[in-house]
C-alpha positions as CSV (number, residue, x, y, z in Angstrom):
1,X,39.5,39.5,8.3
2,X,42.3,38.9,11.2
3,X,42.5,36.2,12.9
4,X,45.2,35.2,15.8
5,X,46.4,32.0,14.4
6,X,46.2,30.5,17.8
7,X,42.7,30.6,17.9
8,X,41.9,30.6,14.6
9,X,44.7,29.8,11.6
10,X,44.5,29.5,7.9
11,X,44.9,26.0,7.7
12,X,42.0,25.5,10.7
13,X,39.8,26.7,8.0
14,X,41.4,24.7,5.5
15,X,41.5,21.0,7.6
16,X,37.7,20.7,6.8
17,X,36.9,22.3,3.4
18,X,33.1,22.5,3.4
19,X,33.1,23.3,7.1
20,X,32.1,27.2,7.9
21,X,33.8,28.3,10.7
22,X,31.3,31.2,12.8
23,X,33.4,34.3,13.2
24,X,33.0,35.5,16.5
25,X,33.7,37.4,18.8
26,X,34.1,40.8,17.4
27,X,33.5,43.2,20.3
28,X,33.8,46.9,18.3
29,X,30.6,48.7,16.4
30,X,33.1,49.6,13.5
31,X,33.8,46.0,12.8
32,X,30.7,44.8,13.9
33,X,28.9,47.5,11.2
34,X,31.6,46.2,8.5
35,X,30.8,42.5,9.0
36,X,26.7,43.5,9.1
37,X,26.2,46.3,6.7
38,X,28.7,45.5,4.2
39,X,29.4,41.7,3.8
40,X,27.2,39.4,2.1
41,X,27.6,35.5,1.0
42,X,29.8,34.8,-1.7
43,X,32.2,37.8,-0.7
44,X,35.7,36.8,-0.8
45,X,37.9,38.1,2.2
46,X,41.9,38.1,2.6
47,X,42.3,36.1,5.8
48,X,45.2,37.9,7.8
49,X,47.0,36.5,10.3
50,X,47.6,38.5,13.5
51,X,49.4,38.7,16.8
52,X,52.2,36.2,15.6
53,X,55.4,36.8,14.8
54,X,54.9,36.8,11.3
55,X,51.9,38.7,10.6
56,X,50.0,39.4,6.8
57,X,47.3,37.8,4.8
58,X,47.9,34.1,4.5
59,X,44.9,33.1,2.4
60,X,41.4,33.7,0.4
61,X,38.6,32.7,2.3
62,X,34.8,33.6,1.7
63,X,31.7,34.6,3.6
64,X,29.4,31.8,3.8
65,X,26.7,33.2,5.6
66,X,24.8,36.7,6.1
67,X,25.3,38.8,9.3
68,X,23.4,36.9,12.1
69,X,23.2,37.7,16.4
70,X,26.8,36.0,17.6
71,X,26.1,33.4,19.5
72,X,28.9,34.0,21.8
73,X,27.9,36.6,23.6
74,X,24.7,35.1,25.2
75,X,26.8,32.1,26.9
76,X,28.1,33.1,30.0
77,X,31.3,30.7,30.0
78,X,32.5,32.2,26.6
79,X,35.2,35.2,26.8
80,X,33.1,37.2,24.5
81,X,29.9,37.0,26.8
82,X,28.0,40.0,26.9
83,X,25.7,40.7,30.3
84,X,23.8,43.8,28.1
85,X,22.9,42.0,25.3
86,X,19.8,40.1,25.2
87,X,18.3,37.3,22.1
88,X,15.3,39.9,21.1
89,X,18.1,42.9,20.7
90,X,21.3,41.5,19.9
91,X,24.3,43.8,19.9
92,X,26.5,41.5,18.3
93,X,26.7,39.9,14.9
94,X,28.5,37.4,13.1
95,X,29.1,35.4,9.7
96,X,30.2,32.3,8.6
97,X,33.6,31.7,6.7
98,X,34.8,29.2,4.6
99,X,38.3,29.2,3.5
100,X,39.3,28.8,-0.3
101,X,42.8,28.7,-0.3
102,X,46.2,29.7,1.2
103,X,48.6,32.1,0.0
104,X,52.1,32.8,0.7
105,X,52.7,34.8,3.8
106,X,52.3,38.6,2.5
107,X,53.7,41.0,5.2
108,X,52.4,44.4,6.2
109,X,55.8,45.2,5.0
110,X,56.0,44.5,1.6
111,X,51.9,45.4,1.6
112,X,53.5,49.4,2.7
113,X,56.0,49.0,0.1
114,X,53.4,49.4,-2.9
115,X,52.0,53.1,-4.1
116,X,48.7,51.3,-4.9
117,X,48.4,50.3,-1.2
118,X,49.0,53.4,0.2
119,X,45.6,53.7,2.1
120,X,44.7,50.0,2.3
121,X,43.4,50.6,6.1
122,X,44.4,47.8,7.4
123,X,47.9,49.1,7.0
124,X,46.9,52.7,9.0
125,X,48.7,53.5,12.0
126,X,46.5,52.9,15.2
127,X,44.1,50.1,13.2
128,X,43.3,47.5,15.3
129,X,40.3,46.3,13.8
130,X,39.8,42.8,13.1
131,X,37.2,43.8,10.2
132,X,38.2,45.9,7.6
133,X,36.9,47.2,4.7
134,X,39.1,46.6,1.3
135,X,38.6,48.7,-1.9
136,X,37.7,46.6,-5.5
137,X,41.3,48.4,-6.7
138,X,43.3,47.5,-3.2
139,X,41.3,44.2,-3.8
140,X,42.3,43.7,-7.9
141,X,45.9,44.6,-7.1
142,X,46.6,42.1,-4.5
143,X,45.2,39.3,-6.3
144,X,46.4,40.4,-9.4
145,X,50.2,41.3,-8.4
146,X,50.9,39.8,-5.5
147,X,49.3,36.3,-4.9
């Protein structure tokens, strides 16, 4: 999961361990199926840090809650308001996220630089996802070998 540290950093989720922190916002079906389809409570997540000057996962945090409608695109004053969606047919969803703990800074970089990475697709060119799916042996490796 990326997350401009401006809005949202690694040690925001940290300040206030039992506090869940509602990830919205994400405006693109491919995320959006990711986050609804595929994550579930308990999951743990590498929490990347993007848009910065120094960009890479930064910490371990966890889904808290199942896919629910994002609140932030039914209130008109937020940036992520959306005019077409409506409460009885949301198009957008959202989870809660709880962060576990931080890691050092691992770049894209040195994430390239390993074989066993090689399709990790957050690294692909173009990907500008903020939700991205990563494999059990992508998964095992990083924690294993490089946090």
């Amino acid at each position: 999961m990326k997350s401009e540290p401006h809005e949202l950093s690694m040690d925001d989720l940290l300040r206030e361990p039992p506090r869940a922190f509602e990830w919205t916002g994400v405006r693109n079906y491919q995320a959006r199926n990711f986050m609804r389809d595929q994550m579930q409570p308990g999951d743990q997540v590498l929490f990347w840090h993007s848009s910065c000057p120094q960009p890479g996962i930064a910490g371990l945090a966890e889904v808290a809650s199942a896919a629910v409608a994002d609140s932030s695109q039914f209130d008109p004053a937020s940036p992520y308001f959306d005019a077409r969606s409506r409460p009885e047919a949301p198009r957008w969803v959202s989870v809660t996220v709880r962060g576990l703990r931080p890691t050092r800074l691992i770049s894209p970089a040195e994430l390239r630089s390993h074989a066993e990475l090689a399709e990790m697709t957050v690294l692909k060119r173009g990907n500008r996802l903020s939700i991205t799916p990563v494999t059990p042996a992508e998964w095992a490796f990083i924690t294993e070998q490089l946090i």
